[in-house]
C-alpha atoms as one frame of an Amber mdcrd trajectory, in Angstrom:
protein
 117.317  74.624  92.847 115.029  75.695  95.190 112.924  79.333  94.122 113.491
  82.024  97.081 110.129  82.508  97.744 109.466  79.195  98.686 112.137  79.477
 101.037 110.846  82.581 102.341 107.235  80.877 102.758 108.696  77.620 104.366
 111.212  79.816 106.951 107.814  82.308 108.010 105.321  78.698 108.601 108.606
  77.262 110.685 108.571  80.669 112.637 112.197  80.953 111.391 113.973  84.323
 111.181 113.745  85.519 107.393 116.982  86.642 106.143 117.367  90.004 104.716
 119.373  88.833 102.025 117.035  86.610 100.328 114.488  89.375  99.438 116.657
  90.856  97.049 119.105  93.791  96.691 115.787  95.834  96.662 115.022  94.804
 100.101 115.969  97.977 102.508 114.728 100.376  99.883 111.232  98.885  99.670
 111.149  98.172 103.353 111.877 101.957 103.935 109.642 103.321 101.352 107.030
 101.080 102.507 107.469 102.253 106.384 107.396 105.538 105.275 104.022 105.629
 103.239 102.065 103.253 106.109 103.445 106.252 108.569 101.886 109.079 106.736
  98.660 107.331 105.762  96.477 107.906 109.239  97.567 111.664 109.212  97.294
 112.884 105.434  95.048 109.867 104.566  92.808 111.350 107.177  92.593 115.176
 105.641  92.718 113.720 101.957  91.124 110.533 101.670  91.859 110.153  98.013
  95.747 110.339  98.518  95.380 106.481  99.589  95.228 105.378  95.924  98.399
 107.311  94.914 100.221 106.368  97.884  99.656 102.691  97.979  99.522 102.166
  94.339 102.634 104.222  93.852 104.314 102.067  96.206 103.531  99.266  94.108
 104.712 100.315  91.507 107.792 101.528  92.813 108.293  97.829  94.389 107.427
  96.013  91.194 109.883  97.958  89.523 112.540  97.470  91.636 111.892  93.518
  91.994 112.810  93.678  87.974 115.091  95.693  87.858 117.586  95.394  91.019
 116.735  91.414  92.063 115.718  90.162  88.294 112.444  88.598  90.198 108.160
  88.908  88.632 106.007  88.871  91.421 104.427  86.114  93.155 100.609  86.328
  92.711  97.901  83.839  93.510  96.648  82.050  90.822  92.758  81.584  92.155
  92.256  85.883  92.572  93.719  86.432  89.606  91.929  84.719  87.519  88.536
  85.718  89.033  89.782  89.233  89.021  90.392  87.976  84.835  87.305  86.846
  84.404  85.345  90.042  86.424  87.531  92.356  84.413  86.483  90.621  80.840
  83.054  90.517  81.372  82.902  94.635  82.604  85.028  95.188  79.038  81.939
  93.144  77.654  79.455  95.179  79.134  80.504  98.471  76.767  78.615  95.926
  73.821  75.329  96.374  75.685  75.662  99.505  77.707  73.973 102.801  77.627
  76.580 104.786  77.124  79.634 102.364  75.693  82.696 105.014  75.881  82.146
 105.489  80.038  81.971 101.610  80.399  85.138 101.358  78.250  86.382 104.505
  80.538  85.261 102.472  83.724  86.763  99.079  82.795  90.260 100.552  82.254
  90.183 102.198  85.639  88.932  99.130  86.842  91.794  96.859  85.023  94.497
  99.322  86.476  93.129  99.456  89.979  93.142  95.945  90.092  96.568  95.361
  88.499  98.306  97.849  91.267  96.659  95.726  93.540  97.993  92.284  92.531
 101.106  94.400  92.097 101.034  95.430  95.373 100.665  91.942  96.994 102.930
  89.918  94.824 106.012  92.800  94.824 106.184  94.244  98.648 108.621  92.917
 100.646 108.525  90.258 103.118 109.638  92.103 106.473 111.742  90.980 109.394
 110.415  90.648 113.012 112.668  93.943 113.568 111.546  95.899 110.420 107.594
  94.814 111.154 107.935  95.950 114.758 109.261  99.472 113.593 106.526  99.269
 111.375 103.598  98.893 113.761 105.277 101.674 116.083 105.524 104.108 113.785
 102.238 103.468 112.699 100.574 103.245 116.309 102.340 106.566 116.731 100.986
 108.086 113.616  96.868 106.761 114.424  97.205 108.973 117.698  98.486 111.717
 115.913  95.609 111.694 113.628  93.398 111.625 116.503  94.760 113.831 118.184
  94.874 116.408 115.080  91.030 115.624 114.008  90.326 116.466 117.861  91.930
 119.440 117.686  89.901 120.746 114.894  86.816 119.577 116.446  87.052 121.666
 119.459  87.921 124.566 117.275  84.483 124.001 115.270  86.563 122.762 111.782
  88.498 125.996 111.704  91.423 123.944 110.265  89.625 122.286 107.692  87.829
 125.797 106.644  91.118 127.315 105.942  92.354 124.030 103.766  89.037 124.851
 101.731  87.080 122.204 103.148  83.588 122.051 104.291  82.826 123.402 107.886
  80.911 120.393 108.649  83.801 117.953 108.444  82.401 115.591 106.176  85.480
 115.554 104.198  87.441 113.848 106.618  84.603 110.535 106.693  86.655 109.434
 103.422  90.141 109.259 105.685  88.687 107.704 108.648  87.081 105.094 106.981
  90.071 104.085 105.050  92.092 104.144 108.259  89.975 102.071 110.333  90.735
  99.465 107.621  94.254  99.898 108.597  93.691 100.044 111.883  92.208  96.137
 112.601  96.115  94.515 111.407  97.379  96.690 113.609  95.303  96.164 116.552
  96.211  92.299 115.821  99.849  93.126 115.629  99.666  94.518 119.276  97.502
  91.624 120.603 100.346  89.893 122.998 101.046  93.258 124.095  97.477  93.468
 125.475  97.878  97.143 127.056  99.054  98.525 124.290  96.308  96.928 122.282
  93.705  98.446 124.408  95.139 101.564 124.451  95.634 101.888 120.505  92.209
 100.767 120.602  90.648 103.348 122.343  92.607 105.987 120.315  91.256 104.106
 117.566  87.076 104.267 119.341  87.345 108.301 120.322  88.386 108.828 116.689
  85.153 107.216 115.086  82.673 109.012 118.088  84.350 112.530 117.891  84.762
 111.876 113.771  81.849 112.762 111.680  81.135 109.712 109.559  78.302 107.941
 110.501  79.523 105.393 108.498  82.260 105.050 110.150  80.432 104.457 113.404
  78.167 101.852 112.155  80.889 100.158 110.549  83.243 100.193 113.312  80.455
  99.145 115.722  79.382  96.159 113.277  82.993  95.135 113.046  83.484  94.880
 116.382  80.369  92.934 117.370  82.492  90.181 114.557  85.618  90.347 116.752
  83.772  89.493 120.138  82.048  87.063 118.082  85.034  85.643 116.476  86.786
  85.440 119.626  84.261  83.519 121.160  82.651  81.628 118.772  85.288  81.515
 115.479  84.071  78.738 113.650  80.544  80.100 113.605  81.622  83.742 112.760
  83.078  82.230 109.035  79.629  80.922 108.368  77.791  83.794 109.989  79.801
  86.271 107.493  79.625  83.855 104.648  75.953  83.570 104.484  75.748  86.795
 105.478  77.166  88.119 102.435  75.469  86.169 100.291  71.603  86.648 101.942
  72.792  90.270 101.394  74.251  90.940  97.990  71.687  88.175  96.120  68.410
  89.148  96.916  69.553  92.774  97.456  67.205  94.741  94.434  64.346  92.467
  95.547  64.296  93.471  98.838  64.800  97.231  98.062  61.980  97.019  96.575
  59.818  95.742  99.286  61.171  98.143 101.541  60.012 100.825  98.799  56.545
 101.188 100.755  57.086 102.375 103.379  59.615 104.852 102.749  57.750 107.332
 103.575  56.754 106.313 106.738  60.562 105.477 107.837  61.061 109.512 106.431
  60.129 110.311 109.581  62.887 108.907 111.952  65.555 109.076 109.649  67.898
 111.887 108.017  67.704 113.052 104.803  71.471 111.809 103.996  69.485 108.165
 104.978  66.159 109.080 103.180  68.659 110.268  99.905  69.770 106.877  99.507
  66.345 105.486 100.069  65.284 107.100  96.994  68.453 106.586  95.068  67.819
 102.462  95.386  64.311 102.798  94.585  64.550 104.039  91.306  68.525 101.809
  91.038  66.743  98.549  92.266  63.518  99.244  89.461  66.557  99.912  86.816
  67.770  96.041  88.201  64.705  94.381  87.342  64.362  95.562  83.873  68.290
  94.500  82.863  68.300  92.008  85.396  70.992  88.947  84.250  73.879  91.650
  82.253  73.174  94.883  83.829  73.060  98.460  82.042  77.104  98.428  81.768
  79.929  99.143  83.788  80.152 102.989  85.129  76.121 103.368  83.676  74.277
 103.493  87.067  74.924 107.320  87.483  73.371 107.912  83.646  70.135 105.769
  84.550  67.196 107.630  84.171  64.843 108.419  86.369  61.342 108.494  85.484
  59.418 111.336  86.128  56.643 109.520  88.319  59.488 108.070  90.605  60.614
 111.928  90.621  57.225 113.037  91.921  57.777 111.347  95.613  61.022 112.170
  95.840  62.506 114.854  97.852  66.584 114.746  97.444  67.301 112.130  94.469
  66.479 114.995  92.209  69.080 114.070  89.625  70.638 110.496  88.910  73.982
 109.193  91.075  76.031 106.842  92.026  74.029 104.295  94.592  76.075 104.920
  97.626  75.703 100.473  97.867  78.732  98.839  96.422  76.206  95.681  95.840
  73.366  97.491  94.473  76.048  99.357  91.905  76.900  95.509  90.924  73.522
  94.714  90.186  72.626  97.955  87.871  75.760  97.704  86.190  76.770  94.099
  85.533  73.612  92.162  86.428  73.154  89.024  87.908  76.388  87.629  86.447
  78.944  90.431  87.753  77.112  89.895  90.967  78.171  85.956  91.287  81.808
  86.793  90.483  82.330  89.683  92.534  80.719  87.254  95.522  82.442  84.056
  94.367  85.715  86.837  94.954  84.226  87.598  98.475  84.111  84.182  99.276
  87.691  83.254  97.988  88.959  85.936 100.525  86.753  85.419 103.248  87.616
  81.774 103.260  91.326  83.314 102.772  91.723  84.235 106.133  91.675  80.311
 107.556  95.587  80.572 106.290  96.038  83.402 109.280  97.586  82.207 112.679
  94.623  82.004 115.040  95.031  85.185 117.538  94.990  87.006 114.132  91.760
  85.902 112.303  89.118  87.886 114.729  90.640  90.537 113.426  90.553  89.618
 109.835  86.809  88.883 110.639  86.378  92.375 111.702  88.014  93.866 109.030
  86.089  91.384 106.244  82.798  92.856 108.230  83.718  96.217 108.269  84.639
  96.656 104.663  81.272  94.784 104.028  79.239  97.455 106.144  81.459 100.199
 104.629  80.108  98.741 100.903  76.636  98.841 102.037  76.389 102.430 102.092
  79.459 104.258 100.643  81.937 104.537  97.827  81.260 102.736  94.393  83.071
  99.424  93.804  85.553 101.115  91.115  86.699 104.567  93.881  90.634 103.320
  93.581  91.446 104.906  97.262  88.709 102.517  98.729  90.725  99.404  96.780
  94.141 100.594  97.624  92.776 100.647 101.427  91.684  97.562 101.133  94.432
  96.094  99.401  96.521  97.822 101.808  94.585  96.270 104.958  95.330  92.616
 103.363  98.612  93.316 102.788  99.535  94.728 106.328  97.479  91.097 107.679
  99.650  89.229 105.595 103.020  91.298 107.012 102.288  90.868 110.794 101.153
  87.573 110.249 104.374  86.379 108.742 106.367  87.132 111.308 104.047  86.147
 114.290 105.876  83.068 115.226 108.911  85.008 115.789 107.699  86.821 118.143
């Protein structure tokens, strides 16, 4: 007897219509609940980033619950990520034996285990949409983007006056959280709309005003980066893979080692730069001379915020006054799991990067741009373990997967 997900794999590849009866009496209830959440993400996502992680992960859970309990079916998860995510996930439980402060690693490596669980969750329990149900979806979520635009202009011509009464800072920082995360939406979409190619341009330049009017720097850089990858991808696609592959690794390896070249002339580089940019400056010098004293294991999951800092490294510094998180997603890897967490969290990178060959080809410069983005995004914000940034980016692969599906039907 043939399994229904095979069928369901082998009737998307044909470009066959999938039939709503083979996902399971769950079907229309996930499909709605799942419309629903993707709809309300750009707008609320955007005023409270964090709400990503229950959103997304709730819907998971919702999904995997219904798969057992209405259609009698486990999810369908990838055998290769899972077992790197294993493997990653044993050896931060290991770290507690050698950390500095055991009970936050142990602390940090549940989170960790859960975030990564509601992510597999996620992918292997959402339902496989129709060409109807995954045009709704990209409408309503178009429609939704330029709503959130249009509400973060709103407050920006009134000087944050919206955001002061919701007890938020003046400055609008706190919306840099909800922009990032959306942009991450943002690049399925944009591929979703590609044969439309007027609507694509238009979403897009919702999309562009957003990030300049928005006050994430960030967000700029990242969005900028990403798109140099699309141009790229679209011209040259075979040598964007490689250009993002090496990339990644010529950044994350030598990544301590270089930090601390660049250690000598940060005071020269205080000069043209702000002090958000000359904060982080100081955070990796002290984070990247904490790498190459526990250079192969790391100080433990969750320990880079309790590293110390010593109290001639506090002399030149102006803002890293007390000890943080490293604002680098790569650098965190290095403090906290060593040279070892580093080469499975890359050989992870790689797996997905090298993922996106399975997308139709109109699709992939957009995968490229999202892979790039998310890499910028890790290069100077969130740790590795913030659940809201994973449920983005679980969300992001998950809404490539969707559109792609149904591509050929189109």
């Amino acid at each position: 007897m043939t399994d229904p997900i095979s069928q369901l794999g082998d009737q998307a590849d044909q470009g066959q219509p999938i039939s709503p009866a083979m996902t399971g009496g769950s079907h229309t209830i996930k499909v709605w609940l799942m419309t629903a959440i993707f709809a309300v993400l750009p707008p609320i996502g955007l005023v409270n980033g964090p709400i990503y992680a229950g959103l997304i992960f709730g819907l998971a859970g919702v999904c995997l619950l219904l798969g057992f309990v209405m259609d009698h079916r486990a999810p369908t998860i990838e055998r290769r990520p899972l077992i790197l995510a294993g493997l990653f996930c044993a050896f931060c439980w290991a770290s507690s034996l050698w950390s500095i402060d055991p009970h936050h690693s142990r602390a940090g490596a549940l989170q960790l285990t859960a975030i990564l669980a509601a992510v597999f969750a996620l992918w292997g329990s959402a339902p496989v949409l129709t060409k109807d149900e995954s045009v709704r979806l990209g409408w309503v979520m178009a429609a939704m983007i330029v709503v959130a635009a249009a509400y973060l202009a709103f407050d920006l011509s009134l000087g944050y006056k919206i955001s002061v009464s919701l007890g938020l800072p003046s400055n609008g920082t706190k919306y840099n959280r909800g922009i990032i995360h959306g942009l991450l939406l943002a690049w399925p979409l944009l591929a979703w709309y590609r044969p439309q190619r007027r609507q694509m341009l238009m979403l897009g330049g919702v999309i562009t005003i957003m990030v300049m009017i928005g006050p994430s720097a960030t967000a700029k850089a990242a969005f900028l980066g990403a798109l140099v990858v699309l141009l790229t991808a679209l011209v040259l696609p075979r040598l964007c893979e490689t250009a993002l592959a090496v990339g990644t690794l010529l950044i994350a390896a030598p990544l301590p080692f270089v930090l601390r070249l660049i250690e000598v002339h940060r005071a020269e580089l205080g000069e043209f730069i702000k002090f958000s940019a000359l904060h982080r400056l100081e955070l990796w010098d002290y984070m990247s001379s904490r790498v190459l004293e526990h250079p192969w294991l790391g100080w433990g999951l969750s320990s880079a915020s309790r590293l110390t800092i010593n109290p001639d490294e506090l002399q030149s510094y102006l803002w890293a006054k007390v000890s943080n998180y490293p604002h680098n997603q790569f650098l965190q890897l290095w403090v906290e799991t060593g040279a070892v967490g580093v080469a499975l969290a890359l050989t992870g990178l790689m797996v997905g990067l090298f993922a996106i060959r399975r997308l139709s080809t109109p699709v992939r410069p957009f995968a490229y741009a999202g892979y790039a983005m998310a890499l910028i995004v890790a290069l100077a914000d969130f740790e590795f373990t913030t659940d809201s940034w994973m449920a983005a980016l679980a969300a992001m692969v998950l809404l490539f997967k969707t559109f792609d599906r149904v591509r050929q039907e189109r």
